[in-house]
TILOSE-569808 format. One record per residue (C-alpha): x negated, y, z. Coordinates in nm, 4 decimals, padded with zeros to 6 digits, always signed. Layout:
- X / Y / Z
...
% end
This chain:
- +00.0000 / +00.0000 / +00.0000
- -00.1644 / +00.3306 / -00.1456
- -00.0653 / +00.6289 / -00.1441
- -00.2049 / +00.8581 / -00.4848
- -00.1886 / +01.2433 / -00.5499
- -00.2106 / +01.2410 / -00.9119
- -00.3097 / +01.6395 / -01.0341
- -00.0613 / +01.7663 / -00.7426
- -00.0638 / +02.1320 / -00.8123
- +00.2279 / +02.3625 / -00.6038
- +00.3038 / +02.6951 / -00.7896
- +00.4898 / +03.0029 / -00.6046
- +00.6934 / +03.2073 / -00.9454
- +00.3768 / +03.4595 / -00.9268
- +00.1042 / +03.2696 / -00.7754
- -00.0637 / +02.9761 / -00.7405
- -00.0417 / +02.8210 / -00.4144
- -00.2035 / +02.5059 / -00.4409
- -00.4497 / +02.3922 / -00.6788
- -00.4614 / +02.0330 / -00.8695
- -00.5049 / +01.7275 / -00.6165
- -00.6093 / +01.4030 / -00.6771
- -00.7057 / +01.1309 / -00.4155
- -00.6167 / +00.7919 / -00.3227
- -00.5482 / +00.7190 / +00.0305
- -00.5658 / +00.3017 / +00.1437
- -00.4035 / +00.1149 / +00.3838
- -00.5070 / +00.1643 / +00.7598
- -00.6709 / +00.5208 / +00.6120
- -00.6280 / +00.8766 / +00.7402
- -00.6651 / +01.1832 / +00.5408
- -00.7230 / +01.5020 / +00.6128
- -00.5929 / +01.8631 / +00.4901
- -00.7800 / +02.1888 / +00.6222
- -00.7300 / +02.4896 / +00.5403
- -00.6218 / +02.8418 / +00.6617
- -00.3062 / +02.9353 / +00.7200
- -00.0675 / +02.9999 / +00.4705
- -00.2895 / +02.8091 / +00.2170
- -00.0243 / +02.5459 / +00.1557
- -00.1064 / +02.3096 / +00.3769
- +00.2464 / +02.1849 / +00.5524
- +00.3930 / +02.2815 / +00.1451
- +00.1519 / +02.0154 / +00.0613
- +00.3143 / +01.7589 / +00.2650
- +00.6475 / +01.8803 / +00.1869
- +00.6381 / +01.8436 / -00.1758
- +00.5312 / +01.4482 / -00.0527
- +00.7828 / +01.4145 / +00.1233
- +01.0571 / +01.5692 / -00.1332
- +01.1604 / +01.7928 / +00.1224
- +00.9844 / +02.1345 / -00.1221
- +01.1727 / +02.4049 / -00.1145
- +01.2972 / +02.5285 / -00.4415
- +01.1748 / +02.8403 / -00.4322
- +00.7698 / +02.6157 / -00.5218
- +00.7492 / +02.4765 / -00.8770
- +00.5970 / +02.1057 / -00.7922
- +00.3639 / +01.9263 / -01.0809
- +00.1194 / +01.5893 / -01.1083
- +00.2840 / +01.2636 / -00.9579
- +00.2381 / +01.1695 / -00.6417
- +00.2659 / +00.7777 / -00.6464
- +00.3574 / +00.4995 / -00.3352
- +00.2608 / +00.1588 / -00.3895
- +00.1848 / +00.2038 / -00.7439
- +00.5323 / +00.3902 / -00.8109
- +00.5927 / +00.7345 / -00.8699
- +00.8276 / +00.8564 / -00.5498
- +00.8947 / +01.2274 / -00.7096
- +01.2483 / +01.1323 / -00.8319
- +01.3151 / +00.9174 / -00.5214
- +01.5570 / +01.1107 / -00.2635
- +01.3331 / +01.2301 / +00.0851
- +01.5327 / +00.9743 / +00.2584
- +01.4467 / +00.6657 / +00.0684
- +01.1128 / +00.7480 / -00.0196
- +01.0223 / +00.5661 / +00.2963
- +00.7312 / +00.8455 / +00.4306
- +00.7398 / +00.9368 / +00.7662
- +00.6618 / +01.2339 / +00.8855
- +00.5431 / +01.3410 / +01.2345
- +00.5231 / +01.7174 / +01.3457
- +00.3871 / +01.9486 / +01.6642
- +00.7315 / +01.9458 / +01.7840
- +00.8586 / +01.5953 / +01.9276
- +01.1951 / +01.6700 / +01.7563
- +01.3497 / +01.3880 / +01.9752
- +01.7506 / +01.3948 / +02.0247
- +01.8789 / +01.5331 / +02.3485
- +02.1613 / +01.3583 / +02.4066
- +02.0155 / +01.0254 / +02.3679
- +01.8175 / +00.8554 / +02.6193
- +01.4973 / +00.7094 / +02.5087
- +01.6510 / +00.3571 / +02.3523
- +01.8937 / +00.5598 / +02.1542
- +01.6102 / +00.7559 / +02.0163
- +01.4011 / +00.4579 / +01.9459
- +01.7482 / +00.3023 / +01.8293
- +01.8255 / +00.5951 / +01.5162
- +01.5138 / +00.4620 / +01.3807
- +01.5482 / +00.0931 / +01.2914
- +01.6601 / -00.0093 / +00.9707
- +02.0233 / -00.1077 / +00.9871
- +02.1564 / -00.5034 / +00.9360
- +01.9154 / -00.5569 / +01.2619
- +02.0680 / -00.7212 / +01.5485
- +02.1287 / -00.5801 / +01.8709
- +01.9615 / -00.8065 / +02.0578
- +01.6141 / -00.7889 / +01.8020
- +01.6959 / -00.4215 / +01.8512
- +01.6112 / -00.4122 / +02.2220
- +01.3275 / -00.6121 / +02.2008
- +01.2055 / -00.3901 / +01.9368
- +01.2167 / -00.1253 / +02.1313
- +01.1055 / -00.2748 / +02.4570
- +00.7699 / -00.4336 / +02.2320
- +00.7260 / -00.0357 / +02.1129
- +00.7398 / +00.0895 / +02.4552
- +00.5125 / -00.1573 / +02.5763
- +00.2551 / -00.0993 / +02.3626
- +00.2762 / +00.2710 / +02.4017
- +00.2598 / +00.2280 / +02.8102
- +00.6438 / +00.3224 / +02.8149
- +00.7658 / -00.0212 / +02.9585
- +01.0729 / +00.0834 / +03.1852
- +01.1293 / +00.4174 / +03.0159
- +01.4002 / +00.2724 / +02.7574
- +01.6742 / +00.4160 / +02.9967
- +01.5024 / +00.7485 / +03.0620
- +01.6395 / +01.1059 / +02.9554
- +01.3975 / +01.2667 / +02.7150
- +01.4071 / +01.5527 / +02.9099
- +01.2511 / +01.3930 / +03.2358
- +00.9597 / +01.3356 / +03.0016
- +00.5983 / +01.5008 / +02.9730
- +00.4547 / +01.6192 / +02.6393
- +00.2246 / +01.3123 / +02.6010
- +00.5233 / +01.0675 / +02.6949
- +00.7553 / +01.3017 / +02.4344
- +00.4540 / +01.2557 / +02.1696
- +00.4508 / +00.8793 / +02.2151
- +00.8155 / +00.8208 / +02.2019
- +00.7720 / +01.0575 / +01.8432
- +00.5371 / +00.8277 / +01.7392
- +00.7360 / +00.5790 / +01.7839
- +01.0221 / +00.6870 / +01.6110
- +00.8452 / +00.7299 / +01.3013
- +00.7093 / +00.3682 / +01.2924
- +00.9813 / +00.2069 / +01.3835
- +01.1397 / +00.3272 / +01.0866
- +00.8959 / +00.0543 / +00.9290
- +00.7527 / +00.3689 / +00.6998
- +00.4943 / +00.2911 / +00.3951
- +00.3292 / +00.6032 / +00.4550
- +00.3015 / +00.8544 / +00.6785
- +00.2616 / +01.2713 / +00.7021
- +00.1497 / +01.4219 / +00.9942
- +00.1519 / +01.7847 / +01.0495
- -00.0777 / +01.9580 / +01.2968
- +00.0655 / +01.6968 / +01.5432
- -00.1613 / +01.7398 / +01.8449
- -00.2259 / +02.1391 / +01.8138
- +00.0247 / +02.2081 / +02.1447
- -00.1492 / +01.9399 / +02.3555
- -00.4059 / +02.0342 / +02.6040
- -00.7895 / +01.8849 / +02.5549
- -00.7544 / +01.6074 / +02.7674
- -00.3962 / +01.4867 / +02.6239
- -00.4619 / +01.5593 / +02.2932
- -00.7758 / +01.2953 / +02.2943
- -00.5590 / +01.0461 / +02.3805
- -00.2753 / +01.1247 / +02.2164
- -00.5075 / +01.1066 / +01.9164
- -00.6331 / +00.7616 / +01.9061
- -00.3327 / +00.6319 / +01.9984
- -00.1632 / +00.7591 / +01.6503
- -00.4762 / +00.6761 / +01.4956
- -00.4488 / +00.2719 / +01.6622
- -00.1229 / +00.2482 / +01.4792
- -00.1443 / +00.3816 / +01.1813
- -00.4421 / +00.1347 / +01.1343
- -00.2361 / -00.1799 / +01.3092
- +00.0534 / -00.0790 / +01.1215
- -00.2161 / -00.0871 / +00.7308
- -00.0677 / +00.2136 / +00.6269
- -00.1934 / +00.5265 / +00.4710
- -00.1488 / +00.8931 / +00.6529
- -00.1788 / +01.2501 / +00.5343
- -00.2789 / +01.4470 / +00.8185
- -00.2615 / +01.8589 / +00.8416
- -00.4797 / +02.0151 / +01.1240
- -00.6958 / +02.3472 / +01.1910
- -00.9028 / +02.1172 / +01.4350
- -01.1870 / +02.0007 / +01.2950
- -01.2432 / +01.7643 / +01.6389
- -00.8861 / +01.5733 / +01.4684
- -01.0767 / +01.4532 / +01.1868
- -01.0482 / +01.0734 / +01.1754
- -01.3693 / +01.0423 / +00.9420
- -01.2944 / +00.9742 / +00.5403
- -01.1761 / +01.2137 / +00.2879
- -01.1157 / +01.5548 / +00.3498
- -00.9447 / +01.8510 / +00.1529
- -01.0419 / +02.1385 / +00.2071
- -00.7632 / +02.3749 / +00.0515
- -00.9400 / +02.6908 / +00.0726
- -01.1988 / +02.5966 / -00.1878
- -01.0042 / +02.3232 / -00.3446
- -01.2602 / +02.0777 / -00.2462
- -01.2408 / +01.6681 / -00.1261
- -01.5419 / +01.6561 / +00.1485
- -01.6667 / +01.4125 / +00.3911
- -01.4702 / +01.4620 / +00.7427
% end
């Protein structure tokens, strides 16, 4: 499972915004995109998404598993997509969070020990009950995380994900989405301003338009 920016250039009607893109990210790998701000960064993972505003003109392919994804719908182009805000539902407790995310036609019992596994592994084991809201921000992260995988993604985007944790959390908040994204063999787009979140591999570097060592 690859994921392939083919030439992906992102036009505003009198500018450029982004230049032509082309990389191939493998399973289990993590990308980076740096850049200033306003450079086009999150449009970047928008137009990946197909979430691009139509206000951008969007050109190049951008290709999943061999297959072009441009005229798939966002919500069946199976690519996740994790931001700096947890985005987790209020009025659901942590299972019914969890819950939103499987795939329908699963059972409820293979439900709840899908969730109890992902909790589990994320050091959660108990919290399937709890109100997001008695949560801290690493807790709120993992249960994010979460989310996103469980929704058995091919790929996934993360946007500057870490930037409102402190030092300490943000270290471990880090390797744990970099552990799953690599158990899970998937490829990842990540957006930062931290150079310190740079998994190693490929880099882009939007403000010169260049693919670097990170």
């Amino acid at each position: 499972m690859t994921l392939e920016l083919q030439e992906v250039k992102i036009d505003l009607p009198d500018a450029e915004l982004v230049a032509p893109i082309s990389m191939t990210i493998a399973p289990g790998d993590i990308a980076t995109v740096m850049g200033p701000s306003g450079c086009g960064k999150s449009t970047l993972l928008s137009a990946i998404s197909g979430n691009l505003s139509q206000v951008f003109t969007l050109s190049g392919n951008v290709q999943l598993d061999g297959q072009s994804v441009l005229d798939i719908p966002m919500e069946k182009r199976r690519i996740g997509m994790l931001f700096q805000d947890d985005l987790l539902f209020p009025h659901l407790d942590i299972k019914g969070n969890l819950g939103f995310a499987i795939p329908a036609g699963v059972s409820r019992v293979r439900r709840r020990e899908v969730i109890n596994d992902a909790l589990e592994r994320a050091g959660l084991e108990g919290f399937a009950d709890r109100d997001p809201a008695t949560l801290s921000g690493g807790q709120r992260a993992r249960v994010s995380l979460l989310r996103s995988l469980l929704a058995e993604p091919k790929a996934l985007l993360l946007d500057e994900p870490f930037s409102k944790l402190d030092q300490k959390l943000k270290d471990q908040i880090r390797a744990f989405v970099f552990e799953q994204i690599i158990q899970m063999n998937i490829p990842a787009l990540l957006v930062t301003h931290d150079p310190d979140d740079c998994p190693g591999g490929m880099m882009i570097n939007l403000e010169n338009n260049r693919i670097e060592p990170c």
